[in-house]
N, C-alpha and C positions, 0 to 999 in steps of 0.2 A: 212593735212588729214592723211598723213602715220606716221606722229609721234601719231597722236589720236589712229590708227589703231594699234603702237606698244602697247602702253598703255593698249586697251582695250585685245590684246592678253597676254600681263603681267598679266592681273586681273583675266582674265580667267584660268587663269595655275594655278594662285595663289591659287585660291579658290577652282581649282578640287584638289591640292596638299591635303588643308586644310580639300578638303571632304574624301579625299581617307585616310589622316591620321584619321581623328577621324571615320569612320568607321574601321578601323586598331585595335584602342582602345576600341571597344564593346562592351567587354570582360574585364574580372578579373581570375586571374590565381592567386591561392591559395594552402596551403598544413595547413595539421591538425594534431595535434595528439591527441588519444581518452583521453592518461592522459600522463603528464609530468613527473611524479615520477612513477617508477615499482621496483620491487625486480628481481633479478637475478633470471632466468627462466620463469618469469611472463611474457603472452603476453598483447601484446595493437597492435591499429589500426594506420596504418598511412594514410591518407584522400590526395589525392591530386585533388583539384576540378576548373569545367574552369565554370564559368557564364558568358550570352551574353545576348542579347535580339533579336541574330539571328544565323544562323547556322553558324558553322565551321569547316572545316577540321582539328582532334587535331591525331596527334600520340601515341603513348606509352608513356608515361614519362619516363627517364630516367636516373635512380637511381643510385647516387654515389657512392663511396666507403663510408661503414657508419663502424664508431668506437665505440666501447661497447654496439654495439645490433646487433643481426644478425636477416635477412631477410627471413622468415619461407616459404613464397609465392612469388616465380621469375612472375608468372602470377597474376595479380593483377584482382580481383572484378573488375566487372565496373558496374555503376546505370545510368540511366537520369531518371531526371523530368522535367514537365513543370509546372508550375506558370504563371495564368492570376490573375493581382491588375489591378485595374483602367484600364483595355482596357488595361494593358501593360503585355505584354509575355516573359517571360524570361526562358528560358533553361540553362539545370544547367547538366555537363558529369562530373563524380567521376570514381576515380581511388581508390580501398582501399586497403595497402598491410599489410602484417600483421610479425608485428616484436616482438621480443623476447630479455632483455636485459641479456648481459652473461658477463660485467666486473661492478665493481661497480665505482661510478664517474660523474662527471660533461660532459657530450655530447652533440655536435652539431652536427645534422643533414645539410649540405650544402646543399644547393640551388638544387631545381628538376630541370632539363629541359624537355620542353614540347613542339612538334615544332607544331606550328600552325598555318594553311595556307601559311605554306612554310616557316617562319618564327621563331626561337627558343624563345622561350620566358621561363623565371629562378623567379624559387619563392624565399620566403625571407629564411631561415638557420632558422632552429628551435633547440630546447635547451632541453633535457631530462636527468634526474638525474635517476639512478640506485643505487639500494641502495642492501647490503647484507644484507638478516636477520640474520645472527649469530652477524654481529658486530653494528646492527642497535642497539641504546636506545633506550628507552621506553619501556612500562607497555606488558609486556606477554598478549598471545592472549586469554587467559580465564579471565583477570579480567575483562571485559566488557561483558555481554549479548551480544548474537545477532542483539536484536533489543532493544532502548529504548530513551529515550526523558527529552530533556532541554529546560529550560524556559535561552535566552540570554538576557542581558539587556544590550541597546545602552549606557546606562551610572550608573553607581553603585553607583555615590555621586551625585546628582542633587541637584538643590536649590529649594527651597518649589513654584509650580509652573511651573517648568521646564517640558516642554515636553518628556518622553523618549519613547523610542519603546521596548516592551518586545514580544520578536519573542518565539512560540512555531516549539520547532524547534525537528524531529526525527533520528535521527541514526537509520543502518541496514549494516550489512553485505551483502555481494556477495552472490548470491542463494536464498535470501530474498526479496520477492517483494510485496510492500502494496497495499492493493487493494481498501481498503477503508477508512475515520476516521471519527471520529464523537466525540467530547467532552461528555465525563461520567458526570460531573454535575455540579453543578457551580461555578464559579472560586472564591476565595472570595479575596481581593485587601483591605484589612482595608489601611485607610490613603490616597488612591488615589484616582483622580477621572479618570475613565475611560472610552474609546473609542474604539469600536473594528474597526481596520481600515479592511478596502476592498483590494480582492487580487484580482488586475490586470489581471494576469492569473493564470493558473494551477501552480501549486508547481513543481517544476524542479527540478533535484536531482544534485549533484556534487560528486566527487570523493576526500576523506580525507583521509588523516592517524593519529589515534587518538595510538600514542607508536607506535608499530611498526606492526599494527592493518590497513589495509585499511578497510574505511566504506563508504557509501552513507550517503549522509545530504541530507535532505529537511526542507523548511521552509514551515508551514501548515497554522498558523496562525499567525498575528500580531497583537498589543494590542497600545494604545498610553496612556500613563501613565502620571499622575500629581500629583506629593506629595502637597497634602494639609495641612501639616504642618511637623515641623522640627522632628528632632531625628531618632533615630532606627527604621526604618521599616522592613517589612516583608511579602512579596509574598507565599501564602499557595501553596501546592503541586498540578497542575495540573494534573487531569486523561483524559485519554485518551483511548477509546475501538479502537483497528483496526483491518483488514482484513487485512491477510496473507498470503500470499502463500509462500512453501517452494525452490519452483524453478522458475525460473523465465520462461516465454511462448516463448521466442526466442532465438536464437544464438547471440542478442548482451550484450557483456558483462556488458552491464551496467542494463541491465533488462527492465521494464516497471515500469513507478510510478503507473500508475493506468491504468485500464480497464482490459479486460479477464476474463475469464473462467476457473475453476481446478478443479479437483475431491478434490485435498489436500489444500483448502482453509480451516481459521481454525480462532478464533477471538480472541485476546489476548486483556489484561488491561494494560497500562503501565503509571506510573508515576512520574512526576519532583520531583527530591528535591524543601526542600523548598527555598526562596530565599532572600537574607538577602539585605537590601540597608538603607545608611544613608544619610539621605535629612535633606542639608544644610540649614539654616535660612536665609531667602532673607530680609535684610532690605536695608528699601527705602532710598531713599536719602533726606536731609535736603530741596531741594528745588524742587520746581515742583510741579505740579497734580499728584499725584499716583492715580492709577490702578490697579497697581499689575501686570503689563502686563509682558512677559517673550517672549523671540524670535524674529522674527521677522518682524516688522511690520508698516506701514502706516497709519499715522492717521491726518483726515480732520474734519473742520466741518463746518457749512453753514444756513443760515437760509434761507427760499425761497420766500421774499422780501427784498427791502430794503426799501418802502416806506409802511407804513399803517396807518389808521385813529385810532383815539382813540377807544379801544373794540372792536378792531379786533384782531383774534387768529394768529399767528406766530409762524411757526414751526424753531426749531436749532436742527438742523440734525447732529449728531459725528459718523462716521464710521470707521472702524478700520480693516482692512487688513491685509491680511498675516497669516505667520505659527506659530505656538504656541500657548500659555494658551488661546486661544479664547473663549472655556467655560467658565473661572472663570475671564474671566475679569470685572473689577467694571467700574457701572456708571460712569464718567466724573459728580463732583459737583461742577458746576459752581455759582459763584458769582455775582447773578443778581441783580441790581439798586434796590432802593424803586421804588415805584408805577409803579409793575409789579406783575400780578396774574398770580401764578404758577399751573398748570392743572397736574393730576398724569402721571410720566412720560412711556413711551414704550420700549420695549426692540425687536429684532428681531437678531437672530443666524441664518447665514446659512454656512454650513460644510461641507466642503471637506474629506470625507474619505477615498478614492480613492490613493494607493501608500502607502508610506511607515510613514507619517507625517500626521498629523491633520491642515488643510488649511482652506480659507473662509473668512469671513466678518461678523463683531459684529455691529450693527446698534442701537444708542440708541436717539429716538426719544423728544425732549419736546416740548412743547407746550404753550406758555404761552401770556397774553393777556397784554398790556402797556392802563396802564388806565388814564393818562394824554398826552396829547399834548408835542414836546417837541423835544429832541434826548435823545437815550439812546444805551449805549457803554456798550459792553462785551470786556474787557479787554483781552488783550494780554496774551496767558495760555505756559507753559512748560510744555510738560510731558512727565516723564522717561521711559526706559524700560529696562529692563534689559537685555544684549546678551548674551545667556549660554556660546559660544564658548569663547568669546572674557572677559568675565566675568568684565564686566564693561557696567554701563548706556549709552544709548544716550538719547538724547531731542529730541523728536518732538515738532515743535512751532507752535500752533494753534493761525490764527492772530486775531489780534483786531477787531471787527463787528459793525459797525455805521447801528441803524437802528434810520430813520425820523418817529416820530409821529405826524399828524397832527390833526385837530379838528375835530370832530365827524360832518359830512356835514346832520347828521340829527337831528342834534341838533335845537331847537326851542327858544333857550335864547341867547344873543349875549352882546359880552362885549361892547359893540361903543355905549354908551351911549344912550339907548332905554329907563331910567329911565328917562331921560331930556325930554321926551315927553307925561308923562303922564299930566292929563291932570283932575282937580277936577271934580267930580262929582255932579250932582246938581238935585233936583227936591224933589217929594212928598215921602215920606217914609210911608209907613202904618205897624205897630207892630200891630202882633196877638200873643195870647197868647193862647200855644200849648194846645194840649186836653194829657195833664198827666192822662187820667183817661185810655188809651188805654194802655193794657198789652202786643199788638200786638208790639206797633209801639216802646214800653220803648224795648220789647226785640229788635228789629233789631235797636233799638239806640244801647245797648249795646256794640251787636255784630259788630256791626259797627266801634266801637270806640276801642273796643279790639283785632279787626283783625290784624291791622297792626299791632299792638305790638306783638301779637302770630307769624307772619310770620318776625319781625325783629330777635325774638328769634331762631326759625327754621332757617333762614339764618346764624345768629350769631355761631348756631352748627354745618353748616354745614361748614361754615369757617374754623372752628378751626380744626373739622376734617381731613380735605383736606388739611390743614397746619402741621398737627399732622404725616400725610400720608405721605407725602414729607419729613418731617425733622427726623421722626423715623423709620428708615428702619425696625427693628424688629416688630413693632407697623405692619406698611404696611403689611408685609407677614404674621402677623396671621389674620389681617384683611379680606386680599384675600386669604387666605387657601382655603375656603371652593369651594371658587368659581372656583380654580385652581383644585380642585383635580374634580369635577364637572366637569369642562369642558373635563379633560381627561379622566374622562368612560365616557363620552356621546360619545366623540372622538371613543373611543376601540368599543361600542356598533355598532356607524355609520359603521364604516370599515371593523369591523365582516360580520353588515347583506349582504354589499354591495359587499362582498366577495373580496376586494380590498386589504386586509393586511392576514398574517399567525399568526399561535398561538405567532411566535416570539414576531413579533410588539404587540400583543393584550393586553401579560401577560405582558411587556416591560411598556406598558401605564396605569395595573392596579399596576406594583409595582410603578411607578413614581406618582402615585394618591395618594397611600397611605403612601411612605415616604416621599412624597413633604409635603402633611397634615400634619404629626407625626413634622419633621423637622421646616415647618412653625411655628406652634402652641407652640410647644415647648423652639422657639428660638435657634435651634441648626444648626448645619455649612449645608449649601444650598448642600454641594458635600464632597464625598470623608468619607463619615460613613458606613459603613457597615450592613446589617439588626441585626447583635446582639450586634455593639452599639446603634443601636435607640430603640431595642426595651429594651438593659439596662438602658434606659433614661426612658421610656416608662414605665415597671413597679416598677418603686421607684413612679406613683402616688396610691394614696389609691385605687382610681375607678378604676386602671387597670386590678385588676386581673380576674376580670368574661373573658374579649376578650382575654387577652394574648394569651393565646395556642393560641383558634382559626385565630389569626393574624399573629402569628408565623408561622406557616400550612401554609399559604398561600402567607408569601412573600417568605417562601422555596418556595413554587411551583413555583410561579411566576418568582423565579432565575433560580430553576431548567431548566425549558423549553423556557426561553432565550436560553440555551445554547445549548439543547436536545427538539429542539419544536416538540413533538409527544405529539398533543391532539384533539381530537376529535371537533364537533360542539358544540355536547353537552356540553362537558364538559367544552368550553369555556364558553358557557351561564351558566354554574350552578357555575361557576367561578367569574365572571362579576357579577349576582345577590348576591355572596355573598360580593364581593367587595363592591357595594352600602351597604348592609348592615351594614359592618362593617365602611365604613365611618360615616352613620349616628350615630352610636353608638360612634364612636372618637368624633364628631361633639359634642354630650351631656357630652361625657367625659371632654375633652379641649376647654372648653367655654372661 
């Protein structure tokens, strides 16, 4: 018993040891600097801050001897906050001293101490470079504007398909603070197809030096870019309207990106050069399924039986995962058995836009009916993709699929010998000889005997059709033009009345109506045309020229107020009914 009883007071020590340390640890002791690079006489901030999620007794911190900045404030700022997430409270004491660099060179800031609950506790040595403007390079401070704006691109060579990021991105001087931005009109991208991705949060500004020039950068917009085919391209110049002010509403030197109030608010234009990029020609490789696929991705597929009767429909489901070209990826054209009917197949996209890349999942549905008894094998598929980083294909292996066909269980005829029992017939037979004199009864003979043959022929067309549909994809998309551009102004009309979408989405779903239509009909590339290549396709016909302008007119709008949606109700409806309009007149144009 007294050895149990040392035991159990070891355990107890141990554990109040264990509790008294990590409440000890509660806390995080940190030091900041507002920027790492200054010019000789420039000030910046120095942050030293304690976060807990309880209270503490902290001291004065206690500042080293520092080398090539001197110390302007022996009394330091101090701030607290508090922070509740999830039921969880955390308190945050800041110290901020404010220094001034006066040798030019490479600095280390050594370790703060900060005694806290009796205890000293040392942050980590920070690194500041000082720099002289008379001996600094770079561009003099007049050849830059004050304020103005670059389109960046994540990669200047991509391969046709390649996902890149084109970030609109603004510069501003110190004393310069934007208050607002808004895109002037619409971007045009000939050659890509694009994606405008979603910003996470608000635009955050950073501290550059462009020569020997400090500026503020912010990133405003981001775009996801796809060269749809090879050679010289070219990104036209972005405009940009902003709000301005000329001083900034507080004492921190970095200013405010946005929000406030100013007498001296004032609204400036400003725009990109243009932007040159050359997209490399992607070829496939010798073996495999292509796709066309680019990035990086996942890919399955699946039927949802493995057992069905004769003329039952079976669905093979190919999904496809992951980042990159997910818009222009191609059907999977598998290699299906004889005696299998093929149903027109489905497609479903859903997209990630959210961050800095285009994410999500490509679904492309078929359908198809096994019209004999039997097994039937979908062969074992490769298929490439291409990795922009790594610049080289992988396989993905989609396996081999055994699906059992068995006999139609409502079938009426049987092979097991049911002819071995018939069985002659015997007795009186009486012949009448028909009344030919009836005009009634010769037409529903006719019709009777010409029926089946009129509905062999209608079947026979509608075979071929449906076969025609499947195997010529160009064929397919003028076919369903009409229907496609149809379904999306009913689409734009529904979401208008219900008040559920803005002019963005409205004008968005009448210019996809109407160059989905032009594009279909015409047999020209699905993505990545511009409105004044389709509609140079568009009037080399003889009939085009009565609509052109008025078609013209209205896919500018419809670009313009994607980008700048300021439009009224009305004017969406008087928009929308011209849009029907002008497809029924396409519709008699490109029969």
């Amino acid at each position: 018993m007294k050895e149990i009883g040392k035991i159990s007071t070891a355990l107890l020590i141990l554990l109040s040891s264990t509790t008294i340390g990590a409440l000890a640890q509660d806390f995080t002791l940190s030091a900041r600097l507002s920027e790492n690079r200054v010019f000789i006489g420039e000030q910046f901030t120095l942050t030293v801050e304690l976060e807990g999620n309880s209270l503490h007794s902290a001291e004065l911190p206690v500042l080293p001897d520092l080398n090539g900045v001197r110390l302007l404030t022996s009394y330091p700022s101090r701030g607290q906050r508090i922070s509740i997430v999830n039921g969880r409270t955390t308190r945050t004491t800041s110290w901020s001293y404010t220094l001034m660099g006066s040798s030019d060179g490479n600095w280390t800031i050594p370790p703060i101490d900060v005694e806290i609950d009796g205890e000293v506790r040392s942050t980590r040595p920070l690194q500041v470079e000082v720099l002289d403007r008379r001996s600094s390079s770079g561009e003099p401070a007049g050849d830059r504007p004050d304020i103005f704006a670059e389109i960046e691109i994540s990669d200047p060579e991509p391969v046709v398909g390649q996902q890149m990021v084109a970030s609109l991105v603004i510069y501003f001087r110190d004393g310069v603070e934007v208050t607002s931005y808004q895109p002037a009109s619409g971007w045009r991208t000939d050659g890509f197809w694009r994606e405008e991705l979603q910003n996470i949060e608000q635009p955050r500004t950073e501290s550059v030096f462009l020569g020997n020039v400090r500026y503020r950068k912010a990133t405003l917009l981001r775009y996801a870019l796809f060269p749809s085919r090879a050679g010289e391209l070219s990104l036209t110049p972005f405009s940009l309207n902003l709000g301005i002010r000329s001083q900034p509403r507080s004492n921190d030197p970095f200013g405010s990106m946005f929000g406030g109030f100013g007498t001296n608010t004032r609204r400036v234009t400003v725009e990109t050069e243009p932007k040159a990029i050359t997209a490399k020609s992607l070829d496939e490789p010798g073996e495999g399924l292509p796709i066309g696929a680019v990035g990086q991705f996942d890919i399955t597929r699946e039927i949802n039986t493995g057992t069905v009767s004769a003329g039952e429909p079976v669905e093979l489901v190919t999904r496809i995962r992951g980042e990159g070209n997910l818009p222009l990826v191609r059907r999977p054209e598998y290699d299906f058995p004889t005696g299998v009917e093929l149903y027109p197949p489905q497609e479903e996209t859903d997209l990630n836009r959210r961050g800095t890349a285009i994410s999500g999942t490509r679904t492309f549905r078929q359908t198809f009916v096994a019209l004999d008894p039997g097994r039937i094998t979908l062969q074992e598929e490769q298929v490439p993709v291409f990795h922009p980083v790594s610049e080289t294909f992988t396989w993905h292996t989609l396996p081999a699929i055994e699906l059992e066909v068995r006999g139609d269980p409502r079938g009426v005829l049987s092979s097991s010998g049911a002819a071995s029992n018939l069985q002659p017939m015997t007795g009186l037979a009486l012949w009448q000889k028909p009344d030919s004199g009836s005009p009634i009864r010769t037409f529903f003979l006719w019709t009777g005997s010409l029926l089946p043959l009129f509905l062999l022929l209608i079947g026979y067309r509608q075979k071929r059709l449906q076969e025609r549909l499947l195997s010529d994809t160009g064929f397919s998309r003028s076919y369903h033009a009409f229907q496609r551009a149809r379904q999306r102004l009913d689409l734009a009309e529904t979401e208008m009345a219900d008040g559920s979408a803005g002019p963005k989405r409205i004008y968005s779903l009448i210019h996809q109506a109407l160059t989905g239509f032009l594009t279909d009909r015409m047999g020209l590339p699905e993505a990545g045309l511009s409105n004044s290549e389709i509609l140079h396709h568009f009037k080399e016909l003889p009939q085009a020229a009565p609509i052109q302008a008025s078609l013209k007119k209205l896919l500018e709008r419809c670009e313009t107020i994607q980008y700048a949606p300021v439009a009224t109700l009305a004017d969406m409806k008087e928009d929308l009914a011209s849009a029907e309009e002008t497809l029924k007149k396409l519709g008699a144009i490109l029969k």
